[in-house]
DRENPA-3360 file (N, C-alpha, C; in nm, 2 decimals, always signed):
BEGIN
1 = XXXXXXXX = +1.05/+1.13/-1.46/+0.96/+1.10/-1.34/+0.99/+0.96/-1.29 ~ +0.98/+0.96/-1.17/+1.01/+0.82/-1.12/+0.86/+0.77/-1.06 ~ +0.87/+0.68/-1.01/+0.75/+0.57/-0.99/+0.68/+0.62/-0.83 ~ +0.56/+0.58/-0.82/+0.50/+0.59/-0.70/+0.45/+0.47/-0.65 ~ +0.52/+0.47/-0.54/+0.48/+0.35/-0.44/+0.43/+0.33/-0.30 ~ +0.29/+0.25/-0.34/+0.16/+0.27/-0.23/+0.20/+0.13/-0.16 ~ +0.18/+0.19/+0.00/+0.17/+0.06/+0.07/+0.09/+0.06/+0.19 ~ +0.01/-0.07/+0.17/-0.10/-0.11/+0.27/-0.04/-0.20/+0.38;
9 = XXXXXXXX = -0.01/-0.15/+0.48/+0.07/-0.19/+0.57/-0.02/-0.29/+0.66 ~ +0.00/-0.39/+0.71/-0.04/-0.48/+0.80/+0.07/-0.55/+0.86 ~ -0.03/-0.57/+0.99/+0.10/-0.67/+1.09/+0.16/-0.74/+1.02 ~ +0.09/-0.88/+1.00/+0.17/-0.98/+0.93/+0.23/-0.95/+0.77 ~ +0.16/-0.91/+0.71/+0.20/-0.89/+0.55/+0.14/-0.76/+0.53 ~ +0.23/-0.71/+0.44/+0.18/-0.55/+0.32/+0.17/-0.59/+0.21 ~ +0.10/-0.49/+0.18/+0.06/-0.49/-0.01/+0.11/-0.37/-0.03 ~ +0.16/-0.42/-0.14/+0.27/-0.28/-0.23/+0.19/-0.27/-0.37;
17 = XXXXXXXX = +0.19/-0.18/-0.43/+0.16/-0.11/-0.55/+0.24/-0.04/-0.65 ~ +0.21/+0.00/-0.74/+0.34/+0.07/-0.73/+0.26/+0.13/-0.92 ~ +0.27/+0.30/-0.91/+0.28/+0.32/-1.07/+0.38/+0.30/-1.14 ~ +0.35/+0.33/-1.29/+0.45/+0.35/-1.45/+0.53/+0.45/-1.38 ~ +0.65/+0.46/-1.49/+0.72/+0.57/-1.43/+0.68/+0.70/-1.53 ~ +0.57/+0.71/-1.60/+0.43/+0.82/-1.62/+0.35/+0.88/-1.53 ~ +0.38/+0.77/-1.40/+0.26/+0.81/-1.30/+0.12/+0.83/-1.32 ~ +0.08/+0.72/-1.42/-0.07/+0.71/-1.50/-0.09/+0.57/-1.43;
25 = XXXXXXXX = -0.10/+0.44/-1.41/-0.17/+0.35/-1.41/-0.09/+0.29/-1.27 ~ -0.17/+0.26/-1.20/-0.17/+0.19/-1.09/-0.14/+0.02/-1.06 ~ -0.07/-0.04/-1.05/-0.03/-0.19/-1.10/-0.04/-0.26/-0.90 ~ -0.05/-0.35/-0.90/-0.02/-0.41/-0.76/+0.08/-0.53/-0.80 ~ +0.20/-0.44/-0.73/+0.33/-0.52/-0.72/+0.35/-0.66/-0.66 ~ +0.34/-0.69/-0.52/+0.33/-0.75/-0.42/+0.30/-0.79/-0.27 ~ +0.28/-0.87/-0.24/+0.28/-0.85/-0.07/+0.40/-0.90/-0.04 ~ +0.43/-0.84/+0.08/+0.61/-0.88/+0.14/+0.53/-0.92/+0.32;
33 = XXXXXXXX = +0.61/-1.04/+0.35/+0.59/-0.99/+0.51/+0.66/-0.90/+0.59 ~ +0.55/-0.82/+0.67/+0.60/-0.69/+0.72/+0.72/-0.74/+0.79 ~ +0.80/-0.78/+0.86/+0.93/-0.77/+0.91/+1.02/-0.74/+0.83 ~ +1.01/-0.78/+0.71/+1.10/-0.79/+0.61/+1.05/-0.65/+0.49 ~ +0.99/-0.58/+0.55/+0.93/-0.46/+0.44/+1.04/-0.37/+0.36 ~ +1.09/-0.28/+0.51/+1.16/-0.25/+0.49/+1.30/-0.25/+0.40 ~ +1.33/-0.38/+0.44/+1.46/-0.43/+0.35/+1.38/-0.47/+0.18 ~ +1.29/-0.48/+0.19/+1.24/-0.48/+0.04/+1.17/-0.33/-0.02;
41 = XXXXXXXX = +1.21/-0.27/+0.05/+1.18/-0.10/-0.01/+1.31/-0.04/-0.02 ~ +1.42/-0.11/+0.04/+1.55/-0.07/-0.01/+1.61/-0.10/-0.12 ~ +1.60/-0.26/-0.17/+1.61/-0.29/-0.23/+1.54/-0.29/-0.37 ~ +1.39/-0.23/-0.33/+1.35/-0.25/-0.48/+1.40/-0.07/-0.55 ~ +1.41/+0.03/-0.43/+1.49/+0.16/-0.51/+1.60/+0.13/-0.55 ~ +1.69/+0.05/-0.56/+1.79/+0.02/-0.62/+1.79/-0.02/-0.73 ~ +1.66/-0.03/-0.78/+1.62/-0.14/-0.90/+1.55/-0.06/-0.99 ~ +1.48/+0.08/-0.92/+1.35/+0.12/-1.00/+1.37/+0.23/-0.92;
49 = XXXXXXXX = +1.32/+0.38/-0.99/+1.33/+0.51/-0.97/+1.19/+0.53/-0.90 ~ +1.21/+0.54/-0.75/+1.09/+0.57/-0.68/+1.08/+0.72/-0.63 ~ +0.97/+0.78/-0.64/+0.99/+0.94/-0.58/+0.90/+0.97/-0.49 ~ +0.82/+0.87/-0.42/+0.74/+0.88/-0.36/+0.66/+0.77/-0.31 ~ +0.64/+0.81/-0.15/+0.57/+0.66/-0.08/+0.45/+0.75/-0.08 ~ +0.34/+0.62/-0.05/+0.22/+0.67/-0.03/+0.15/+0.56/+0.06 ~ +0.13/+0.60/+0.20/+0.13/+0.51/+0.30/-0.03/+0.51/+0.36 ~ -0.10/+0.42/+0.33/-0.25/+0.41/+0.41/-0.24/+0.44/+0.53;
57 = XXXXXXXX = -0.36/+0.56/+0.57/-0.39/+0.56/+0.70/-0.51/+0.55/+0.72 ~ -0.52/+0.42/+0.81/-0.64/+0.33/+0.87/-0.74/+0.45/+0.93 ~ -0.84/+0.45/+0.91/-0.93/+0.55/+1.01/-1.10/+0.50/+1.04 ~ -1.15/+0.52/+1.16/-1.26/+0.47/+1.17/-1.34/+0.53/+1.13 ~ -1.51/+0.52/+1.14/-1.62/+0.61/+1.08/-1.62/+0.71/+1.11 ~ -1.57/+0.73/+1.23/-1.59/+0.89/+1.29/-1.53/+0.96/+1.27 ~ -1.38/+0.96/+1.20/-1.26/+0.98/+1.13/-1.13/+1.02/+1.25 ~ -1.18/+0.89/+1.32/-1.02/+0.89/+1.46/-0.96/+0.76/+1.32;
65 = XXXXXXXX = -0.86/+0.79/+1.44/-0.74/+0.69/+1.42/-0.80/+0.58/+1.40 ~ -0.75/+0.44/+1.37/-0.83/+0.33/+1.40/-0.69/+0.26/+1.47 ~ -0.71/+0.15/+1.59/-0.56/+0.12/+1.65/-0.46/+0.03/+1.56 ~ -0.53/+0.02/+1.44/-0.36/-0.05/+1.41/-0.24/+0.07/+1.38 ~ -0.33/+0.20/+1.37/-0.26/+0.31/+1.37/-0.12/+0.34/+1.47 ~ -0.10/+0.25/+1.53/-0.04/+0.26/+1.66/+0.08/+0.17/+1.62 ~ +0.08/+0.04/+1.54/+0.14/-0.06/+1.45/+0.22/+0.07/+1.36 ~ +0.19/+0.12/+1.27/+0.22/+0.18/+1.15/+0.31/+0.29/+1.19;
73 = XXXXXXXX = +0.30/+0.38/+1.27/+0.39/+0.51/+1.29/+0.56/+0.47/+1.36 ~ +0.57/+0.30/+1.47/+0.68/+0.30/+1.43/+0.76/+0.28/+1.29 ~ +0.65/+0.20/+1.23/+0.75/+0.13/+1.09/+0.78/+0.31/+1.01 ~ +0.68/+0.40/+1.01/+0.68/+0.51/+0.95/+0.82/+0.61/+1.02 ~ +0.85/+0.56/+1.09/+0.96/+0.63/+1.21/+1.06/+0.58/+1.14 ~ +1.09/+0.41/+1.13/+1.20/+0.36/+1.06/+1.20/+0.38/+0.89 ~ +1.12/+0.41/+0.86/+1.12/+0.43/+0.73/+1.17/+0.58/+0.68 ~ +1.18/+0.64/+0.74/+1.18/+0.79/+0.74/+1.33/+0.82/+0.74;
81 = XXXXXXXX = +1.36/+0.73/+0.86/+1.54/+0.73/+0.91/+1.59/+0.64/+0.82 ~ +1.57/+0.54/+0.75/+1.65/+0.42/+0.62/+1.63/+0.46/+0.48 ~ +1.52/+0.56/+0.50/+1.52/+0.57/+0.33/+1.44/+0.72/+0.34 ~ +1.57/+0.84/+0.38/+1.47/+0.95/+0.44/+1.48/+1.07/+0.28 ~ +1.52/+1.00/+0.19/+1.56/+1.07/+0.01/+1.44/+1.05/+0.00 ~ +1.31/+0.96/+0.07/+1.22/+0.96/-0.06/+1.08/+1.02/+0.05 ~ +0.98/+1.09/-0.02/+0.89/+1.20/+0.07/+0.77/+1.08/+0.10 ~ +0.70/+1.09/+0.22/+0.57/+0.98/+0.18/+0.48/+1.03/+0.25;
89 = XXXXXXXX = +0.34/+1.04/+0.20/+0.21/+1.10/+0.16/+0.12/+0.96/+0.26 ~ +0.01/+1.03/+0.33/-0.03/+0.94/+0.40/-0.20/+1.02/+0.33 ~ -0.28/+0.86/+0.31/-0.40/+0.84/+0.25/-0.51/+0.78/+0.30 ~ -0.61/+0.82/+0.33/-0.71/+0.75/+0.40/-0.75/+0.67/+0.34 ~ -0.75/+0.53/+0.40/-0.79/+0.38/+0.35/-0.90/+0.35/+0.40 ~ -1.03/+0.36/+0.42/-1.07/+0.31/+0.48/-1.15/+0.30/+0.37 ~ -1.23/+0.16/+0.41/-1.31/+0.05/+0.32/-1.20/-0.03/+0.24 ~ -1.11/+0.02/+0.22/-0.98/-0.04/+0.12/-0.99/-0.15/+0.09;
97 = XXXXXXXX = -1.03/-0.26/+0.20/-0.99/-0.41/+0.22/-1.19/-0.45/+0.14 ~ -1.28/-0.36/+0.17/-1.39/-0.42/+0.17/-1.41/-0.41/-0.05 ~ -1.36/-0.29/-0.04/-1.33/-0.25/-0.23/-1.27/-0.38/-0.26 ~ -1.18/-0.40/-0.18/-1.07/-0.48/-0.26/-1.14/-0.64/-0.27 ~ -1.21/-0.66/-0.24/-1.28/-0.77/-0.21/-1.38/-0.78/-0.31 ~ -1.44/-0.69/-0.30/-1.60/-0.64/-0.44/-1.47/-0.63/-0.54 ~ -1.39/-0.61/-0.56/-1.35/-0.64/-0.69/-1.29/-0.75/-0.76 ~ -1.26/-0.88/-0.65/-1.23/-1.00/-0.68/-1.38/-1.01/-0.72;
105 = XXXXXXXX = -1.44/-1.01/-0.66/-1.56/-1.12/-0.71/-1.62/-1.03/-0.84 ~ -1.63/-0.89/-0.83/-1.64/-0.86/-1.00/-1.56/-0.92/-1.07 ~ -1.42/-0.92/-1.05/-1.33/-1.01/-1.15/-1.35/-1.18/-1.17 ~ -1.45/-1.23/-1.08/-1.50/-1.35/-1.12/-1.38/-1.46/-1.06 ~ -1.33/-1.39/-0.98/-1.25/-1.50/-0.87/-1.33/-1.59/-0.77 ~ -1.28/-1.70/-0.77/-1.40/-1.79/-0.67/-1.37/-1.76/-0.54 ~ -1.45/-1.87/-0.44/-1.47/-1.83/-0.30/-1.29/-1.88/-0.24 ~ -1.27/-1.97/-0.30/-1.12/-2.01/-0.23/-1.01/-1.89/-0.30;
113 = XXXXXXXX = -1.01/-1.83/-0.44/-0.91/-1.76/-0.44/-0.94/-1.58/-0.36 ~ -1.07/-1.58/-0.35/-1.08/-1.47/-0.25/-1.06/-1.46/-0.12 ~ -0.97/-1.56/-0.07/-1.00/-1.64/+0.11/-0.80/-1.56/+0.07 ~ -0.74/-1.55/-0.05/-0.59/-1.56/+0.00/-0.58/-1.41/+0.02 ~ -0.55/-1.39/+0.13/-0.58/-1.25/+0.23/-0.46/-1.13/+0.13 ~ -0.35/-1.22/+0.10/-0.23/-1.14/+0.02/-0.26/-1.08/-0.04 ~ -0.36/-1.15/-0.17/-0.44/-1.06/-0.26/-0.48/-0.98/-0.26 ~ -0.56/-0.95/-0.14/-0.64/-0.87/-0.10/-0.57/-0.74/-0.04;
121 = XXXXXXXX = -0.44/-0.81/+0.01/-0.35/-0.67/+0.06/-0.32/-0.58/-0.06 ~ -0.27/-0.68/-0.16/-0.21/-0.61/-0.33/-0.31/-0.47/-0.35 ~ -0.46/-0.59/-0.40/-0.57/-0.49/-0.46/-0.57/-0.35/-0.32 ~ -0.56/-0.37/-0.20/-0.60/-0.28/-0.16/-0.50/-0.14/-0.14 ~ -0.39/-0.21/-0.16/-0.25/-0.09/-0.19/-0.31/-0.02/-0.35 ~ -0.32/-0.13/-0.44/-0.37/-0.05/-0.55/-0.46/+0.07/-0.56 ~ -0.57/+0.02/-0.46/-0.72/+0.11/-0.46/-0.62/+0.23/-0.36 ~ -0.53/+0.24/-0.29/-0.48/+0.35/-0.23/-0.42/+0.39/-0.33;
129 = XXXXXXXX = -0.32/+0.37/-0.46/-0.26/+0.44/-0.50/-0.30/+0.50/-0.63 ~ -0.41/+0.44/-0.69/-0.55/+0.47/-0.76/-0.62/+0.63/-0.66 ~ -0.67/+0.59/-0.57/-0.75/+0.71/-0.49/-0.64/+0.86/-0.46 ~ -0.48/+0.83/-0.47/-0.43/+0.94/-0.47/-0.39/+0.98/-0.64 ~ -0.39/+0.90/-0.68/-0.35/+0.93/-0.84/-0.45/+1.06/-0.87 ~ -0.58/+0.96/-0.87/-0.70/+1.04/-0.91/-0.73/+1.18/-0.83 ~ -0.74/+1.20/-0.70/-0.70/+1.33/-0.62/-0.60/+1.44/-0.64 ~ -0.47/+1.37/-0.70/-0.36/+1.46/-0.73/-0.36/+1.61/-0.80;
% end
C-alpha cells in the first residue's frame, strides 16, 4: 500500500498531510508555498509511495462552491497533466480551518503560536485526511 496525501490548498501556502503507508493514521506533513506545490508533490513521490491525492473542496453553507474554488481547479488541471499516475479524491472542507483552530487551543498552544496561519493549514489538511480515512 502506498501513502495518502491530503492537501488544503490556499493562495499563498498549502497544508499537506499525508498517511502511514498502512493508511491508518493521519500525520500533517507540511505547508509549501502554493507556487512552488506542485514541484514539491513531484518530488516528494520520488521519495515516498503515494497512491492517492485527496484534495479539499471549499463549500459554503448552502453547499455551492465557495470562490476560492475558482483558485483550485486550475492548480487541479496542472496537477492532473504533471502527475496524472496518481488518482485524486475531492473532500468537503468546510469548517476545516475553524476545527483546526479548536484544536490548537485544546492542545494548549498560546495566542501567538495560534496566529501562525501555516499551522493551521497542516492541522487542516490533516482534519481532511482524517474525515476521508474515517468515511472510507
Amino acid at each position: 500500500m502506498g501513502r495518502i496525501l491530503a492537501i488544503d490548498f490556499g493562495k499563498k501556502r498549502t497544508g499537506i498531510a499525508v498517511t502511514d503507508e498502512l493508511q491508518i493514521i493521519a500525520s500533517g506533513l507540511t505547508t509549501v508555498n502554493t507556487e512552488g506545490l506542485i514541484l514539491f508533490l513531484k518530488e516528494y513521490i520520488t521519495k515516498e509511495n503515494v497512491e492517492l491525492f485527496i484534495v479539499g473542496k471549499p463549500k459554503q453553507l448552502n453547499n455551492t462552491n465557495s470562490e476560492s474554488e475558482t483558485l483550485i481547479v486550475p492548480f487541479l488541471k496542472e496537477l492532473k497533466k504533471q502527475i496524472p499516475q496518481i488518482p485524486l479524491i475531492r473532500i468537503d472542507e468546510r469548517f476545516t480551518s475553524k476545527m483546526a483552530f479548536q484544536t490548537m487551543i485544546d492542545g494548549g498552544l498560546n495566542k501567538k503560536q495560534r496566529r501562525n496561519k501555516a499551522l493551521v493549514d497542516e492541522i487542516s489538511a490533516t482534519i481532511i485526511l482524517q474525515s476521508y480515512l474515517y468515511n472510507k
